[in-house]
LOKEMI-278510 format. One record per residue (C-alpha): y, z, x; residue in one letter. Coordinates in steps of 0.2 Angstrom, whole numbers, plus 5000, padded with zeros to 4 digits. Example, Ala and Ser with C-alpha at 12.3 -4.5 7.8 and 13.67 -1.06 7.14 Angstrom:
<sites>
497850395062A/499550365068S/
</sites>
This chain:
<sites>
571454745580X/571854595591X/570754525604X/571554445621X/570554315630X/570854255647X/571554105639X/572754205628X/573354335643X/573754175655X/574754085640X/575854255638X/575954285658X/577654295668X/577154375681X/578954425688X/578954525669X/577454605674X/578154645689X/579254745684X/578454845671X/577054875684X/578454945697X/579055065680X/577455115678X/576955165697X/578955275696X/578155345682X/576455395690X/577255455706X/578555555696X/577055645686X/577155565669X/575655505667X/573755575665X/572755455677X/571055545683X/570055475697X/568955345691X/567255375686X/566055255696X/564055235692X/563055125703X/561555015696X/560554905701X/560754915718X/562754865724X/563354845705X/564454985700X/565155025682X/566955115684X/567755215670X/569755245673X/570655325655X/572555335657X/573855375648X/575955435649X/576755535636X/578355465645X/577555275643X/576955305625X/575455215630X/573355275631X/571855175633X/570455165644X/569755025656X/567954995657X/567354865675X/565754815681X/565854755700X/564454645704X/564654575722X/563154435720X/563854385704X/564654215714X/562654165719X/562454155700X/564054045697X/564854205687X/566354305691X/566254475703X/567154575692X/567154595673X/567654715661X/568754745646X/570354875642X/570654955626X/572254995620X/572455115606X/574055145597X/574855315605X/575455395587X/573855355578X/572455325592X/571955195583X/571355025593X/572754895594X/571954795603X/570454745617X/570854625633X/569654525643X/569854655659X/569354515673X/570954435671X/571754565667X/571254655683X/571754485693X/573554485688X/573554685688X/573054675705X/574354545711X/575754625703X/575254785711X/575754715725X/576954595723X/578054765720X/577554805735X/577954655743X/579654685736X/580154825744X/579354805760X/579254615766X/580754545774X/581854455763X/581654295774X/579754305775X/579154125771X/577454155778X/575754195769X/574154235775X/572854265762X/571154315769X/569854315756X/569654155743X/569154255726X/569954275711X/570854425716X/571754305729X/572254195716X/573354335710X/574054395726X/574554235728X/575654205712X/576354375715X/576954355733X/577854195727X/578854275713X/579654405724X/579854295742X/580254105743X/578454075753X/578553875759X/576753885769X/575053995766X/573854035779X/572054045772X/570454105778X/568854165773X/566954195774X/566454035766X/567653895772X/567453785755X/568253905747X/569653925755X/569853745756X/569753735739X/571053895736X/572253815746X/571853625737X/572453725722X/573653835729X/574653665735X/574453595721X/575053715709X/576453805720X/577253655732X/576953735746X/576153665766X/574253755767X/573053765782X/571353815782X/570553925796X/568853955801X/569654145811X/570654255801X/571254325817X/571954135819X/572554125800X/573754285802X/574554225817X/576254185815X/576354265797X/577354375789X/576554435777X/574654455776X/573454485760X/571554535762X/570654525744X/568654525751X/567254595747X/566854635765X/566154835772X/566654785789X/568654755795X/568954545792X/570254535808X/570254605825X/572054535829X/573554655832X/574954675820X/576454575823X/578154675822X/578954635806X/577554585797X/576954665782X/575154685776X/574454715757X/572654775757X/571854765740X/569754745745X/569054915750X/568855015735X/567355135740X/567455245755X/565955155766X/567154985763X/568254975779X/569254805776X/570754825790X/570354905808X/570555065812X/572055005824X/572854935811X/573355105804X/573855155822X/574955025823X/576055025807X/577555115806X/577455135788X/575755165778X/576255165758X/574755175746X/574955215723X/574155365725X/573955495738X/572555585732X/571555425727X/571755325742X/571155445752X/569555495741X/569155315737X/569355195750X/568555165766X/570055085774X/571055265774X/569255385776X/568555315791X/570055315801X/570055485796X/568455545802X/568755445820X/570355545820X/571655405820X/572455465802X/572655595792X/573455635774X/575155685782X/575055495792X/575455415774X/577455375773X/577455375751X/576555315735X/577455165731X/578255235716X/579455345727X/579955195735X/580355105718X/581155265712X/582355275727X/581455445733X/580955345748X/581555175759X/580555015759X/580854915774X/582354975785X/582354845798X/581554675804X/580354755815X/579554865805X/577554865803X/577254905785X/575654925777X/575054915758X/573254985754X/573054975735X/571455045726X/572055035709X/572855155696X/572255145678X/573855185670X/574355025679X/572954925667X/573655005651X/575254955655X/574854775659X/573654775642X/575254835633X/576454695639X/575154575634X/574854635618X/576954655614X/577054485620X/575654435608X/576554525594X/578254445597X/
</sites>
C-alpha cells in the first residue's frame, strides 16, 4: 500500500493533467456511470463536521471512499480547516492501493473543479481575477484559473486583510502577475472578469451586482444555512451550472435559500457541468453572458484525483 503526502501529491501535480481527468470524470457522473451518494455529514463539537462521500464508476474502474473533518476554528490554533484522507482500493481485487493526505487533496480537487469550469464558461480573453476569500482552498482556485485563461492581474479580498496580503505576496511571486488588495470585496470584483469566493462565511461576502460577461465560481457554501452569494446574484445570471442537480440543491445554502424566498427553483438550473463537457449543453455563447458556477463537491471527483496521483507515483 502506498502512502501520498502533501509533499508527494504537489511533486506529482500538473494541474492542467488533472484538469482534464476531472472534466472526464464530471462527463462520466452526468452521463450516469458512476455510484456517487450524497455525502454523509456528522457534526461534533459544536461547528466541526465529519463527511463520509464513497464513490465509485464501473465505467472509470475506480472505488474508494473519502473521509473530511471540517473544523472552521482550526486557523485560531495555527492548523488547517480542513483535514481528511482518501482511500483508494484496487477495483478488481478491493484491496487498498493506496491512502492520500485528503487536505491537499481536496485543495487541488476543488480548484480543478472549477478551473473545468472556468474553461467552458469564462470568456477566452478574461485576464481578470477576483478571489474573495484567503484560505487554502483559494490557493487552488488560483492555479487552476491560470491554466485555463492567460490572467495578468488578481483582485483579492477577504475578512482578515493580512491574509490577503499575504495570498497576493505569494500569488505575485509565484505566478508573475500585478495584485491588489482590498478591504471591500464589493470593490475587489469591480472590473473582473471572473470572480472566485472560497470563504468560510453563513452570510453573502458581496452586495455588488454582476457585471455582463463576467463569470462567477462559487466553491464556499457547502451546508444549506451557508449562503455565500446574494440571492440577486442567482437572479441576475443567465446561466446557473452546478456537478450535480440533486446535490446542489440538498446541500448548499447558496441554491436553498433562494429557493425558499422564491427567487429560484430546480428547473432555474441551466446543466450539471458534465453536460456541458460532454457537448449535451453550451458553455458560454457570447461575451455578455452572466455565468454562474456553484460547486459543492462530487466524491467521485476525489477518487479520480487520488487515482491520478497514485498512477503518477507508480510511473
Amino acid at each position: 500500500m502506498l502512502y501520498l503526502n502533501e509533499k508527494d501529491q504537489q511533486q506529482l501535480l500538473n494541474m492542467r493533467e488533472v484538469i482534464d481527468e476531472v472534466g472526464e470524470s464530471l462527463k462520466a457522473f452526468s452521463e450516469g456511470k458512476t455510484e456517487t451518494p450524497l455525502r454523509y455529514s456528522i457534526p461534533f463539537n459544536d461547528e466541526n463536521r465529519y463527511l463520509v462521500m464513497p464513490a465509485l464508476s464501473d465505467a472509470l474502474k475506480i472505488v474508494g471512499l473519502k473521509t473530511v473533518t471540517f473544523a472552521p476554528k482550526n486557523p485560531e490554533k495555527g492548523k488547517s480547516t480542513i483535514s481528511g484522507s482518501v482511500i483508494l482500493s484496487d477495483y478488481e481485487t478491493g484491496e487498498t492501493l493506496s491512502v492520500l493526505d485528503g487536505g491537499y487533496l481536496t485543495k487541488i480537487r476543488t480548484g480543478a473543479i472549477s478551473g473545468v469550469a472556468t474553461k467552458y464558461l469564462a470568456r477566452e480573453d478574461a485576464r481578470t481575477l477576483c478571489v474573495i476569500g484567503a484560505g487554502e482552498q483559494a490557493e487552488g482556485l488560483i492555479e487552476a484559473v491560470l491554466a485555463v485563461r492567460d490572467i495578468d492581474t488578481i483582485h483579492f479580498a477577504s475578512r482578515t486583510t493580512e491574509k490577503a496580503e499575504r495570498l497576493a505576496k505569494q500569488s505575485q511571486t509565484t505566478y508573475d502577475v500585478n495584485v491588489k488588495v482590498f478591504e471591500n470585496a464589493d470593490e475587489a470584483i469591480e472590473g473582473a472578469d471572473i470572480v472566485v469566493t472560497a470563504t468560510n462565511s453563513s452570510h453573502p461576502v458581496f452586495s455588488r451586482t454582476l457585471e455582463a460577461g463576467v463569470h462567477l465560481n462559487a466553491v464556499g457554501s457547502f451546508k444549506p444555512d451557508m449562503q455565500e452569494l446574494p440571492s440577486e446574484s442567482m437572479k441576475v445570471a443567465d446561466k446557473i451550472i452546478v456537478e450535480s442537480t440533486e446535490a446542489a440543491m440538498e446541500e448548499t445554502g447558496d441554491l436553498k435559500i433562494p429557493e425558499q424566498e422564491g427567487i429560484l427553483s430546480q428547473e432555474s438550473l441551466y446543466a450539471e457541468l458534465g453536460d456541458i463537457v460532454a457537448g449535451n449543453k453550451q458553455g458560454r455563447m457570447n461575451d455578455n453572458e452572466i455565468t454562474l458556477f456553484k460547486s459543492v463537491g462530487l466524491a467521485i471527483v476525489d477518487i479520480v484525483v487520488a487515482n491520478y496521483f497514485y498512477k503518477k507515483a507508480q510511473q
